[in-house]
C-alpha positions in Angstrom: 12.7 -2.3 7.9 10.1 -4.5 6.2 9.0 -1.8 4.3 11.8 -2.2 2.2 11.6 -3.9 -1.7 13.8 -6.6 -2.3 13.9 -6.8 -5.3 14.7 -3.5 -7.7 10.8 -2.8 -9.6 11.3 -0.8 -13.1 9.5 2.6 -13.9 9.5 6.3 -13.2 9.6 6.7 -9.1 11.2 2.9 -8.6 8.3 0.8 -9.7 6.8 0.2 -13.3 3.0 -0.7 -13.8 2.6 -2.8 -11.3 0.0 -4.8 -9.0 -0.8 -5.1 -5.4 -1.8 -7.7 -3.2 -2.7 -6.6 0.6 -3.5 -9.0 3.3 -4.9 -7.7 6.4 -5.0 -10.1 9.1 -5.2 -10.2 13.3 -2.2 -10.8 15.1 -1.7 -12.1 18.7 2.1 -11.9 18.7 3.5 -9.3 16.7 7.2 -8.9 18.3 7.1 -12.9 17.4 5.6 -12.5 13.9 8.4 -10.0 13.0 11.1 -11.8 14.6 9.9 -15.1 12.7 9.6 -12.6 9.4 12.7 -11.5 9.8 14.5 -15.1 10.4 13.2 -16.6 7.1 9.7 -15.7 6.3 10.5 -12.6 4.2 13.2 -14.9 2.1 11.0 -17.5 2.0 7.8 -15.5 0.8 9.9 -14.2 -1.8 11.4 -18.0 -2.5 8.1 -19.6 -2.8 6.1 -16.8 -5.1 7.1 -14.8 -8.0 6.4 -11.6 -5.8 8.7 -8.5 -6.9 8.7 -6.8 -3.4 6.7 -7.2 0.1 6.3 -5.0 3.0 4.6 -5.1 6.4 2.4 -2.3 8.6 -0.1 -2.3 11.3 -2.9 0.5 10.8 -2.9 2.4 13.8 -5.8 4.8 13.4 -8.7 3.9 11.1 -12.0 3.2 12.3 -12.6 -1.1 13.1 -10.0 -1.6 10.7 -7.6 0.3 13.7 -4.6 -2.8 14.7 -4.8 -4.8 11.8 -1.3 -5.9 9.9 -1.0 -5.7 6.5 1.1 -7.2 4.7 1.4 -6.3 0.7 2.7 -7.9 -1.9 4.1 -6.4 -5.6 3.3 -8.1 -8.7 3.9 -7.6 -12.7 0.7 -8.9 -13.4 -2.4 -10.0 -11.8 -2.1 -13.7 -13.3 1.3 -13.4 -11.8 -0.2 -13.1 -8.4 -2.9 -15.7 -8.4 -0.7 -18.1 -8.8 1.5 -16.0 -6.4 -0.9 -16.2 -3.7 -1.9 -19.8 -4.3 1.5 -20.8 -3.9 2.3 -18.5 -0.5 -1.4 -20.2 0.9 -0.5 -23.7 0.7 2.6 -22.9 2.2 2.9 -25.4 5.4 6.0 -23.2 6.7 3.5 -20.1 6.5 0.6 -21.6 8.4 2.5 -22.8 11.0 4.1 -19.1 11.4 0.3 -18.2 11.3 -0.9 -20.4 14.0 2.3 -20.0 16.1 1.8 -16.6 16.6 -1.5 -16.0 16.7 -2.3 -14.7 12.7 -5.8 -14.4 11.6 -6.3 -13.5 7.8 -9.2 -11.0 7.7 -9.6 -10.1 3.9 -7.4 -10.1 0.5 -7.2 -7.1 -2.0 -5.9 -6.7 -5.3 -4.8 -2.9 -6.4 -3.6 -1.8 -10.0 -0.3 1.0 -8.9 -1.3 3.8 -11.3 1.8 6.1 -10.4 4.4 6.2 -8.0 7.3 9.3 -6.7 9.3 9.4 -4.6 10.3 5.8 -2.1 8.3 3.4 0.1 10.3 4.2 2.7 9.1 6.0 6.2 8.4 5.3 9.5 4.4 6.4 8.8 2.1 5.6 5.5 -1.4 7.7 5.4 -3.5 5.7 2.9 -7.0 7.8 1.9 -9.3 6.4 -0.3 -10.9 8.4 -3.1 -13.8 7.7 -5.4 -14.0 9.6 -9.2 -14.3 9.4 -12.8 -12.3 5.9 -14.6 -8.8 7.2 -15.3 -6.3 6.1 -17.3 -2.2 6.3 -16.8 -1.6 9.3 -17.8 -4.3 11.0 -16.1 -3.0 9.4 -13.3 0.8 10.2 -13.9 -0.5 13.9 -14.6 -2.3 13.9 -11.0 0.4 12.3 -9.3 2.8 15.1 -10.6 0.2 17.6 -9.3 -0.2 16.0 -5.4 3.6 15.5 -5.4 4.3 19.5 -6.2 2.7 19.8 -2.7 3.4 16.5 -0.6 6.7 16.3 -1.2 8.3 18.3 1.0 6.6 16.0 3.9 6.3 12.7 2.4 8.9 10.5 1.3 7.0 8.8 -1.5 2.9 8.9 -2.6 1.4 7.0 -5.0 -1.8 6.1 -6.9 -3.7 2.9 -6.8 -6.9 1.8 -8.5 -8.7 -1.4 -6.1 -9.5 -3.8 -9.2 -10.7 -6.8 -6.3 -11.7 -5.1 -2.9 -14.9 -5.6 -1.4 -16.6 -2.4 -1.1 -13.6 -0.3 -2.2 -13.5 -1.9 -5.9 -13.1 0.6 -8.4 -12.0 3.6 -5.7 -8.8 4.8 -5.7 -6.1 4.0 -2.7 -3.6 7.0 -2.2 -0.9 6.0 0.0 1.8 8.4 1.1 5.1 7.4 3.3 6.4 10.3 5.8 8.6 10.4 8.7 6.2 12.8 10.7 2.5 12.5 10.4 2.2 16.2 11.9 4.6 17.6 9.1 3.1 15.1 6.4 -0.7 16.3 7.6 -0.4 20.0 7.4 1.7 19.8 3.8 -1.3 17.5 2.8 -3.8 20.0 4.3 -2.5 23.3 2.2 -1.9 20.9 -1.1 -5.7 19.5 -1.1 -6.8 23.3 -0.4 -5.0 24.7 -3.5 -6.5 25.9 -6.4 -4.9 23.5 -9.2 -5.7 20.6 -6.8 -9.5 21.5 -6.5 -9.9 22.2 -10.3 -8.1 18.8 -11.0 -10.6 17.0 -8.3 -13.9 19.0 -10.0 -13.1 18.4 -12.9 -12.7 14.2 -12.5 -15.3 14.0 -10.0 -12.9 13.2 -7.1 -14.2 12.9 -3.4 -12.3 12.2 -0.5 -13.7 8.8 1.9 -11.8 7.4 4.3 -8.7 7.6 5.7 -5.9 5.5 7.7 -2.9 6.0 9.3 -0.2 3.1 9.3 2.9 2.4 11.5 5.8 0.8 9.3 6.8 -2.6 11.2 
């Protein structure tokens, strides 16, 4: 699955302190996008950028953002992917794949990965965004250990991310979770956001809850 890293990131839960890149783009042809992706745009993303991992989903459920494919990118630093991303954008190989198949770049974030448990592995993702108080990483670690008491039963992996470059998200918080079942994942996420600990945690840093989407893993 394309959801898989490729190469090994360091750090508690599989991946040190990290950064994210996440393109969201129209596609035409997706069986022919993922075919191509497979064949040799995966190796040669990874050839032509200093990228540590990539993965691939469509957003299935998630207000006009609903059939977009993302497709994100894991870096060491964020200097790492500018140049990262300047390199995979003059890529001639990469716009041809683009216009063969019907790709239409909608928007480019950046995200700082806060905390991580648990595996980027699943057939779903849920991502929810949060606003609240500036945190640092071991808040975050702290909360991530909280959220994970509950989630992961359902989930497969959850982690933290701070938007550092995202439009009208910048300076929110991305909390993206990997399950097999959405039902199972839902309800577990239902009964953890209800508890006690959870609420005290989310008074006490000013958390609230915005929006919400749920992802297919291509």
């Amino acid at each position: 699955m394309l959801n898989q890293w490729l190469r090994s990131p360091r750090g508690k839960g599989g991946i040190g302190m990290t950064y994210t890149t996440v393109l969201s783009s129209r596609v035409g042809d997706i069986k022919g996008l993922l075919a191509a992706w497979n064949d040799w745009g995966k190796a040669h993303v990874l050839n032509e950028s200093s990228a540590i991992g990539v993965a691939m989903s469509q957003t299935m459920l998630g207000g006009d953002r609903a059939g977009e494919v993302n497709a994100s990118f894991q870096w060491e630093s964020i200097d790492q992917a500018m140049v990262g991303v300047a390199a995979l954008t003059e890529s001639t190989q990469l716009a041809e794949m683009y216009q063969a198949h019907g790709v239409t770049p909608l928007r480019r974030s950046l995200a700082k990965v806060m905390a991580v448990r648990g595996t980027r592995e699943g057939r779903y993702m849920s991502l929810a965004m949060f606003s609240g108080d500036p945190t640092d990483e071991a808040t975050a670690s702290d909360n991530a250990d909280l959220m994970w008491d509950g989630l992961s039963e359902a989930a497969n992996g959850y982690a933290i991310n701070q938007i550092v470059a995202g439009g009208e998200f910048t300076g929110m918080y991305g909390v993206a979770s990997w399950t097999d079942s959405l039902d199972g994942y839902m309800e577990a996420a239902q009964t953890t956001m209800t508890s006690s600990p959870i609420q005290q945690m989310m008074a006490g840093q000013n958390i609230k809850m915005g929006a919400r989407s749920l992802s297919r893993i291509l």
